[in-house]
Structure formats: C-alpha cells, structure tokens
N, C-alpha and C positions, 0 to 999 in steps of 0.2 A: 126683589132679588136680595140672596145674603151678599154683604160685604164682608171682605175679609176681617178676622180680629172684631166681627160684631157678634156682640152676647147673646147665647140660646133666646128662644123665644121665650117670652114670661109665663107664660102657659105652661113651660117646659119644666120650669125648676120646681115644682112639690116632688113629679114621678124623678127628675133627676138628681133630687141633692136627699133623698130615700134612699137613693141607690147607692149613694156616697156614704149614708150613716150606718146605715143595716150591715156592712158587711164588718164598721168598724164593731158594731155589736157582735158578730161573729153570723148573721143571720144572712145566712150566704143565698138559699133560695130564695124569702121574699127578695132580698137585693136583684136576685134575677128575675126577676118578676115585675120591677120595677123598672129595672133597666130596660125591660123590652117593650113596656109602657113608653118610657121613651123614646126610644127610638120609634115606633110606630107614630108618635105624635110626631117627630120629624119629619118621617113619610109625609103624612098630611099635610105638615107645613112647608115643608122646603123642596126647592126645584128637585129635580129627577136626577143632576148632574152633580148635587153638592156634596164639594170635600167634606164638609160637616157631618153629612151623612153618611158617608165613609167610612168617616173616622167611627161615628158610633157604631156602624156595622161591626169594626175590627174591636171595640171597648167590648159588644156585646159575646164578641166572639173569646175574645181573651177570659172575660167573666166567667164563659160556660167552661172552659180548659182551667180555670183556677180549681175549678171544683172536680174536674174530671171527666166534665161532660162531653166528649169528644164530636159526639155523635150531633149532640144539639150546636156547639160550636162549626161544624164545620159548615151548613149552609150559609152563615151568616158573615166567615171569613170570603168563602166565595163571591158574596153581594160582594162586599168591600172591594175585592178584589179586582170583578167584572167593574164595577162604579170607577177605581180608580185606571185601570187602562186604558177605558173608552174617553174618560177627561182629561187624563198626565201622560197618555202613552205606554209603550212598554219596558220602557227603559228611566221609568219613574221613581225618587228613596220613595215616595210612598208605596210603589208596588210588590218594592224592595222587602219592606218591611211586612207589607203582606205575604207574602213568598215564606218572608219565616217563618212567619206565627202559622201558617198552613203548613210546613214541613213537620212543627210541633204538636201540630193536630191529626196527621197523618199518621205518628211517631206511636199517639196516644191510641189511634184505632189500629194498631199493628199493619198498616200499610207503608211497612218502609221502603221499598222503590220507590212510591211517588212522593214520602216524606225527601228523602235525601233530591229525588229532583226538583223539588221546589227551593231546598236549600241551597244549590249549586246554582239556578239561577238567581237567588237572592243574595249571593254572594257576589255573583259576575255582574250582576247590575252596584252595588255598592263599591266593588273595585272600580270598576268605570267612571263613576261619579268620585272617586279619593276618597272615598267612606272609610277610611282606617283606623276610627276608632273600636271604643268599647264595643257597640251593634256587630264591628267585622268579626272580631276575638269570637264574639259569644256565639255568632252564626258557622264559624268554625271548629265551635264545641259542641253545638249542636250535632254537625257534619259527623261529630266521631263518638258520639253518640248514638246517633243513627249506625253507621255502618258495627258498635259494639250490639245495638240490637240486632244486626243483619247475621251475626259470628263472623265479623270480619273484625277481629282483635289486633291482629297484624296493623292491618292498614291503618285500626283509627289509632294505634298507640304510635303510627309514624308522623299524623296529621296533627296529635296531641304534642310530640317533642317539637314540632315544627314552630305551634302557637307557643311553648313554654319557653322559644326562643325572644320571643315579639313581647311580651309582658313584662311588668315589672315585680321587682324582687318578692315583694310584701303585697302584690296588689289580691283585691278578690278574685280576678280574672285567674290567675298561679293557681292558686287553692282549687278554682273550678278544674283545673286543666290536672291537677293532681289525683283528684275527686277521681275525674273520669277514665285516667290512667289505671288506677287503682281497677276501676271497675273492670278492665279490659282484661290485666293480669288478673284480677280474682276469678274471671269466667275461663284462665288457661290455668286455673289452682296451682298459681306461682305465689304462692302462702306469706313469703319475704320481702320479694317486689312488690306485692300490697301492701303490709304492713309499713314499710319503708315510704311508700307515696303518703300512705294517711298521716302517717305521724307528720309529714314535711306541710300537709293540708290545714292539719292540725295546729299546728305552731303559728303558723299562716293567721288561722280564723284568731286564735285565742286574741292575739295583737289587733279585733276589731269587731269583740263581743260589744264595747262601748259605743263607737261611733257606728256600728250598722248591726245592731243586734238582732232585726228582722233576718236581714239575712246571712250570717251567722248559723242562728238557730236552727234555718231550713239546710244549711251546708253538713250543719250536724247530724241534722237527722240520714243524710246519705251516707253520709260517714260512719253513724250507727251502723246501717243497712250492711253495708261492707264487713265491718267489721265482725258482725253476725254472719254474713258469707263463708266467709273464713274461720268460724267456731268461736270468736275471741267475742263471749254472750256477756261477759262483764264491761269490760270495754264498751260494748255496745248499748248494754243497760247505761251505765255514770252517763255516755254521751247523749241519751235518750233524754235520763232525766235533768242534767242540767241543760239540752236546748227547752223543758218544758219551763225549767224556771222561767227562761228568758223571754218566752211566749206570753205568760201570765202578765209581764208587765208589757203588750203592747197590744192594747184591747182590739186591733185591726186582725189581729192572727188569735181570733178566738177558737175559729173554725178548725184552726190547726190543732190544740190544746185535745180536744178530744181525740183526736188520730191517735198523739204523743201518747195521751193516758192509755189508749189499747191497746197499742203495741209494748210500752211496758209492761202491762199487765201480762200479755200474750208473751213475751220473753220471761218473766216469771214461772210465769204457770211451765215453760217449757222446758226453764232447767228446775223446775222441783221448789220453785217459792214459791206456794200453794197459795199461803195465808198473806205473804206478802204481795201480791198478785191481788187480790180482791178487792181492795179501797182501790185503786188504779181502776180498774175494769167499772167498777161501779161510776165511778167517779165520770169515767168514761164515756156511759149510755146516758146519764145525763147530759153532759157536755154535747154531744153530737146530736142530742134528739134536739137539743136550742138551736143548732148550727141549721141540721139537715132535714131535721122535723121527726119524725116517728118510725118514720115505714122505710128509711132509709135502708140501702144494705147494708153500711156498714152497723147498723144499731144490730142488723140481726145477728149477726159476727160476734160482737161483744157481749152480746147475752149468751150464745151459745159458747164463748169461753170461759161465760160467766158458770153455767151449767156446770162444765169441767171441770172447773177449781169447786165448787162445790159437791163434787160427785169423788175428786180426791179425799174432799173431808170429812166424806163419809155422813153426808146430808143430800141424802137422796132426793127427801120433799121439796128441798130451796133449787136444786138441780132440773127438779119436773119443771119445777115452774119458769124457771130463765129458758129449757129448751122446747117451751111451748109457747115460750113470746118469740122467740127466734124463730121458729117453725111459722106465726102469726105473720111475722116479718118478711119473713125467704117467702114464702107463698106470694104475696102480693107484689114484692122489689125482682125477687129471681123468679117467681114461677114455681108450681107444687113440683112438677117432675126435672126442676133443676139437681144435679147431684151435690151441692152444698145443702139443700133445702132435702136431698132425700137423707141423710148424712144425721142433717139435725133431729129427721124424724127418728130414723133410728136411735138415736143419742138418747129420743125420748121415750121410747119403748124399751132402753136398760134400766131407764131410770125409774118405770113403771116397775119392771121387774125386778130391779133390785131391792122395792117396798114392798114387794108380797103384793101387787095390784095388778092381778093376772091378767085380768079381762081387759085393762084398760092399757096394759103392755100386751096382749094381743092382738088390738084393735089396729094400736100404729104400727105394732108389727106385720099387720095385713097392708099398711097403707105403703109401708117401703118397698112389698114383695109386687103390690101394683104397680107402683111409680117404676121401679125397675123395671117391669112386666114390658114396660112401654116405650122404655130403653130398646126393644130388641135385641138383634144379636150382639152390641157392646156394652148392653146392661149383663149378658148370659152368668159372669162370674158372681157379679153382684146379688144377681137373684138368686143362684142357688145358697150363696152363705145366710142370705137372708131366712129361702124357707126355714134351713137348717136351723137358724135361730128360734122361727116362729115354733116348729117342732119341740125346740127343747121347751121353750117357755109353756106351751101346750101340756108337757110332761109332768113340769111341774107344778103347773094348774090341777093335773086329774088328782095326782098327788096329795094335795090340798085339801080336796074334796070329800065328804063323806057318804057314801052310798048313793045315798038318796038325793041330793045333788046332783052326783054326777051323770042324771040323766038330761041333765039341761045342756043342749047342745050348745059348744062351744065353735063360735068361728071358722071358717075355713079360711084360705087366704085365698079361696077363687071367690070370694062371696063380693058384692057388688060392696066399693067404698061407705061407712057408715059417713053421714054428713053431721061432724059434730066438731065445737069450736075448740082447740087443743087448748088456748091460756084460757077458758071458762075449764077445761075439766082440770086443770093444773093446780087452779085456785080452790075447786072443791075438792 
C-alpha cells in the first residue's frame, strides 16, 4: 500500500522525470507521451483509490489543456475527479481544485454552462473550507471569464470590480482582474475603458517582468490580444515582441516562443510589413515544428502566412511552395474539406496562376470547387466564386495556347479529383 509523502515507484522515474525535461526543451507532445506512460504505470502499480493517482490524472490533464488539447484533457480531469469524490468525498480542496481545472476545460471546448457550473461549485466548496487565498481570486476570474465568453459582459465586469476589491495594489492577481475587464469592455467596443484597464495592467506587469517573467510574458501576450481588438496593432506588436524576448530566456516556455513569432509575423503581414513579417514567420515554422512536431495545425497556419507575405512580394514560386506545405498540413491536422485547408487550396491555385502554370492552377482549382461541392447548401456562395475563378483561369489557359495545342482537353471541374502530392508539385 502507498504511504502518504512516499516517493513514486523507481520504475516510475525514467517516463516521469522525461516528462519533466521535454517540455523544459519546449517538446510539449513527447512530454505528453510521456506523461501518459506514467500514469498508466501508476495504474499498474498503485491501488484503485490512490490520491497519487489522482493527482496524476489531474497533471495529465493539465498537460493536455497546456497545449490546448481540450478534448484529450477532459477524460482524464474526469478520472481524477471520479477517483477523488469516491475517496475525499464531495466537499473535498482536492475536488475543489478539480471542479476548476474542468470549468477551464469546459471553457476551452466552448461548453460554458457546464464550464461556469463546475466553477461555482469549486468555489462553494473552497469558501466552505476558508480557501480565500490566491486558488479563490483566480477561480473568480475564471467565473468572469466564463460568463465574458457567455456575452454576459455586464455581469462578469461586476464580479471583476468585486475581486479588484479583495487584491492587493501591485499583486498579479489586479493585473489579471484588469486583463479580464478590459476584455469585457473591448467585446462592448468601449474603446477607452479598455485602453485605460490595460495601461493600469500594464504598469502592474512591467514592476514583475524580474521576479516572475514567465508569467508576465503570458499576461502580455493577452494584453497584446486586446490591444489588437481595439486596432492599437503597434502597441500590440512592441507587446508581442518584447514578451518574446522574455520567453527566449526561460527554456520551459519554448513551446510558447513559436506562437509569439507567428503571430508577430501575422500582425506584420496584416498592417503592410511584408518584409518585415518573414524572418518572424519563418522563424516561426521551425520553432513549433520542435514544440508540436510537423503536421501540427498551427505549422500549417504559418506557412500559409508564409505564402502571403511572399505572394505580396511578388514571388509567386516561394508562395506555391509554403501553400502546398500548408495544404500538406491542413489535409492531415484539419481534414481536405475543412474551410481553412479549402482556403489554402485556393491560395494555391492563385499562386499557380499568377506563374503562368495553367494546368497546375486548374487542377487545385478543381480541387476547391470539389471540396466546396461537398459543403452543400453552406458551401453554395463559395462554390460559385470558385467556378467562376476556375472559368477565368481556363480562359487564360486557351489564350496561351496555340492552335494545335488547344485541342488537348483541359479539365472540367466535374472531373473526378487528380490524386497527386501538392508540396512534390510545388518543388517541381
């Protein structure tokens, strides 16, 4: 039987102290990979009822919501969950504490009724027990959070004044509570009252970029977010880029470091710094292919902004080729008939077309008017601009043609999909 305060099993620590390193390299999937190695060897080793196992349930589940995984975290908040009522009861901090982290998992699968009622019982059981620290505050920001993704802005900007009562002047908790104000009036485009919380959030972090620069950095980046809400894309940029500085130097938030670079890159590209927008974004797709591995979605993301900025610069052939890895990407992470992945396709069928590479811009241009085709009646608008497209590029295909050519029949967009690899014909 475990005793309390006795060290994992030895068996335990290669998959467990893996899972401790990997993510400080920024290698956030093996880490989960790892982690769930462990815990399944726990399964094996330790009784049916143990907090230890628990807890790992809730570590594994936290792991999977670090990265965004919602969907994969939420059975395993459950275990924890189920594990901890049937051994502590219902009115347990530890159930407590699961209550939240499931409200945040709820929050993240766009299920806010059952996000905010886990919260409210993770609250009520922490009031009961005098839990009135930091865990209460931040289970109260959560709360108004929730109800700002619900568009109930009223109520959580009353539950927000409430907590901004209870904090201290300078603490992080103020800053969050700012944070999330901010948010509330930017979704009622009260323009002033936002800018007026961030700056007071702002002030807040700058006094504890040293002693907690982790999370600092992450408060910036919201604070970017916002301030991008509101149009103020300079502001937003400086913020972006000086939380990236602050990333680089804590090798645990490597995983971060790539977001930061694509989303500056993607603010560039958006107000018209083309050029300066591309080391970012490149910078970018490496970064995250080390974090999330290859076929992530967001790598496909960043090559197809990569595409962009190189299709402003009037480099068509470097543009085929970033939105035929993106195309490679979105296929496998979203799916061929996702509208991001139909989106890119099209991207690459201009990009076809704008080299004089008819056939090979009408080929995907058949592939988008399919993919759409399959949309039904809420793809209808999409597909006809599509044919339209296919039509003219067709036009300027005959065009091209001389006589005697033009009797090779050129595609129809009813014809059955050609199966061929788009980043192989990107590269030839």
């Amino acid at each position: 039987m475990e005793k309390p305060g006795s060290k994992p099993p030895s068996g335990d620590f290669p998959a467990h102290m893996l899972a401790n390193v990997k993510p400080a390299l920024g290698r956030r999937e093996e880490a989960l990979a790892d982690l769930r190695a462990s815990v399944e060897l726990k399964e094996s080793i330790l009784p049916p009822g143990s907090r230890e196992l628990g807890a790992a349930y809730r570590d594994l589940a936290e792991a999977h919501a670090s990265v965004l995984d919602f969907k994969q975290a939420l059975p395993f908040c459950q275990k924890a969950l189920e594990l901890h009522e049937s051994t502590l009861g219902k009115n347990s901090v530890e159930l407590a504490h699961d209550r939240r982290l499931l409200g945040v998992i709820y929050t993240g699968l766009e299920q806010h009724e059952q996000a905010l009622e886990q919260n409210e019982m993770s609250q009520k059981v922490m009031k009961k027990w005098g839990v009135a620290g930091a865990d209460l505050i931040h289970a109260e920001i959560d709360a108004a959070n929730i109800k700002i993704a619900m568009g109930k802005f009223d109520e959580a900007v009353r539950v927000l004044k409430d907590v901004a009562k209870k904090v201290e002047k300078d603490s992080d908790a103020r800053a969050l509570v700012f944070i999330s104000m901010a948010k509330a009036l930017a979704n009622q485009e009260k323009v002033g009252d936002t800018k007026r919380c961030l700056q007071i959030a702002c002030d807040i972090l700058e006094k504890k970029e040293v002693s907690e620069p982790d999370k600092v950095a992450e408060a910036y980046l919201e604070v970017s977010s916002l301030y991008e809400m509101v149009n103020e894309f300079d502001k937003a940029i400086s913020l972006m880029k000086r939380s990236l500085g602050m990333l680089e130097r804590i090798p645990q938030s490597q995983h971060l470091e790539g977001n930061v670079a694509a989303k500056i890159g993607w603010l560039l590209l958006l107000t018209g710094k083309v050029t300066e927008s591309v080391p970012y974004l490149e910078d970018a797709v490496e970064r995250m292919k080390e974090s999330f591995g290859p076929k992530h979605y967001g790598v496909g993301y960043v090559y197809n902004n990569l595409g962009a900025a190189y299709m402003e610069m009037d480099r068509p052939q470097s543009a085929a080729q970033m939105f035929a890895l993106a195309k490679e990407v979105m296929d496998v992470s979203l799916g061929p008939h996702h509208s991001d992945t139909i989106e890119t396709c099209q991207s690459l069928a201009n990009a076809y077309n704008t080299m004089g590479s008819y056939a090979l811009a009408m080929e995907f241009q058949k592939r988008v008017i399919d993919s759409w085709r399959n949309h039904g009646p809420s793809g209808a608008d999409e597909l006809r601009e599509a044919i339209r497209l296919y039509e003219q590029i067709k036009i300027k295909a005959l065009a091209f043609m001389s006589p005697g050519v033009e009797a090779i029949a050129l595609p129809e967009p009813q014809e059955q999909e050609v199966d061929s690899d788009p980043a192989k014909i990107a590269q030839q």
